[in-house]
C-alpha positions in Angstrom: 27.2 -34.9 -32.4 28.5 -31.5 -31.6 26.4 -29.8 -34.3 22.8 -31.0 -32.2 24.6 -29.9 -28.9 25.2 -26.4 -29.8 21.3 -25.6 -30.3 20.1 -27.8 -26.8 23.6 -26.1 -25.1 22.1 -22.3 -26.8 18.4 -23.9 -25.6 19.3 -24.5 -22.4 21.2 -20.9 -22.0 18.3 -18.5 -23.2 15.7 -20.9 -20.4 18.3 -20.3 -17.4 18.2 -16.6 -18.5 14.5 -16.6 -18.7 14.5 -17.8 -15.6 16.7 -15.5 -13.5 15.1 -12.6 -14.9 11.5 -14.0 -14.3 13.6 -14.1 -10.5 14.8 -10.6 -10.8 11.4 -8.9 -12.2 9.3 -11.1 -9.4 12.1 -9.7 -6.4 12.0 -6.2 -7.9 7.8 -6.4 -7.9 8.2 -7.8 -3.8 10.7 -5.0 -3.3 8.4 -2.0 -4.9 5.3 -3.4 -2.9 7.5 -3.5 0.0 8.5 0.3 -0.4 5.2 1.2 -1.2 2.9 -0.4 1.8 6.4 1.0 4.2 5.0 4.6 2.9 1.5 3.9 4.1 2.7 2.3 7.8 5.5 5.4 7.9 2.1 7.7 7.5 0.3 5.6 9.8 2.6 5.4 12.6 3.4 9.5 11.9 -0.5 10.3 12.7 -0.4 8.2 15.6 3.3 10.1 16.8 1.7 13.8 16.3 -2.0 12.9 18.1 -4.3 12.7 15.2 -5.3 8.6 14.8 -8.0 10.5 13.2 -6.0 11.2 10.0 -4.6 7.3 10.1 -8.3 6.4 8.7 -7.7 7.8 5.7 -5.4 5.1 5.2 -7.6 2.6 5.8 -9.7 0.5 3.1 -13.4 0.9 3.8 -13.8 -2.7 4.0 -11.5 -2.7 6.7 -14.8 -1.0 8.4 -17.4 -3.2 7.6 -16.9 -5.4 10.6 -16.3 -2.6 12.9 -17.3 1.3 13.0 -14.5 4.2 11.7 -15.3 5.2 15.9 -15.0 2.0 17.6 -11.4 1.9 16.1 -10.5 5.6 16.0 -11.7 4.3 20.1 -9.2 1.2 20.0 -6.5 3.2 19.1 -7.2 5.7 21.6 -7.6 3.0 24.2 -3.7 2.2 23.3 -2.4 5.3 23.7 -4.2 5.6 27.0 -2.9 2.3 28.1 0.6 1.7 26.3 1.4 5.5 26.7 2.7 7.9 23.6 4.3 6.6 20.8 8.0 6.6 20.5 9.6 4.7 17.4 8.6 1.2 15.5 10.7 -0.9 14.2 10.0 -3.8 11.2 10.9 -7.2 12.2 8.9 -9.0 9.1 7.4 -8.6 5.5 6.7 -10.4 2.9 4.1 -10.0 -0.6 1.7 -11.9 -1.6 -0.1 -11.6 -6.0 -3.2 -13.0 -4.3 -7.2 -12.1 -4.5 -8.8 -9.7 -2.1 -12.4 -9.7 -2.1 -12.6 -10.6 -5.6 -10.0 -8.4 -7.0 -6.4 -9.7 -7.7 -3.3 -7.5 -6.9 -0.6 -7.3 -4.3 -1.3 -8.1 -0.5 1.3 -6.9 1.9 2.1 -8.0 5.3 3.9 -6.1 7.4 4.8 -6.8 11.3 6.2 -4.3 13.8 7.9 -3.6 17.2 6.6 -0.7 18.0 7.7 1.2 21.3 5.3 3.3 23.6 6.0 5.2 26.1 5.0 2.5 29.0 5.2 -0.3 27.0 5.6 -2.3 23.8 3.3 -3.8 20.9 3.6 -5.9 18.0 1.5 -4.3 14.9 0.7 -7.0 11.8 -0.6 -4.5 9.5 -1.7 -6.0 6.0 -2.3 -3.7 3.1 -3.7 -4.3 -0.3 -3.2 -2.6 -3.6 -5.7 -3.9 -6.8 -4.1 -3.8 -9.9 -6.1 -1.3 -10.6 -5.6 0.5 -7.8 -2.9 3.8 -7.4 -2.2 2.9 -4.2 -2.1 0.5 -0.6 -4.8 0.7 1.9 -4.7 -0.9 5.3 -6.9 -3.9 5.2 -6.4 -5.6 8.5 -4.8 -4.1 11.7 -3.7 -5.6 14.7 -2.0 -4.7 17.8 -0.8 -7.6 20.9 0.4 -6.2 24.4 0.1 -7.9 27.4 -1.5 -4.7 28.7 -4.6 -4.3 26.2 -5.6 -8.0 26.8 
């Protein structure tokens, strides 16, 4: 009886292990995308800080401006700074990854939400990036910015 055990027992040992590093490579892969979408907000949120929203298009997929025009947001964003006042610090309050499609193309979509501190007021930012598997890097896919003010 103990000579069947010890290959189920051996079995059972090499699946757990599978397992927890399926765990470990699938956390590390959330963590990395994490990092890497930060770096694109952290750019973002630097453009805004220094008076050039401008530059922050660059960071923005061009999808992102098929619905609306590169100057009706570069306007949007001016709008807030003319309502909320200048930008002082953000702060992230939520994340998480997603291995999902995006417009037909699989890779890695990011969520990221903020607290973000003006000089008048405060915002919450949800800013979703995406990254193809092809891709080299995130772009800014959707965008959007809540304060009682800009209602």
């Amino acid at each position: 009886m103990k000579a069947t055990q010890a290959p189920k027992r051996r079995f059972n040992l090499l699946l757990r292990m599978f397992l927890a590093l399926t765990l470990c490579l699938s956390a590390c892969d959330s963590t990395l995308a994490k990092t890497d979408a930060i770096a694109v907000t952290d750019n973002y949120f630097a453009a805004v800080r220094y008076g050039a929203p401008d530059k922050a298009l660059k960071l923005y997929a061009p999808s992102f401006f098929e619905d609306k025009s590169k100057r009706r947001w570069l306007q949007e964003l001016k709008t807030v700074k003319q309502k909320l006042g200048k930008f002082q610090f953000n702060q992230l309050t939520d994340w998480r990854v997603e291995e999902r499609e995006y417009r037909g193309q699989p890779g890695l979509y990011v969520i990221l939400s903020y607290q973000v501190e003006y000089q008048r007021e405060s915002a919450e930012e949800t800013i979703a990036l995406f990254k193809a598997e092809d891709a080299d890097r995130y772009r800014i896919v959707d965008h959007n910015i809540h304060s009682p003010s800009l209602s």
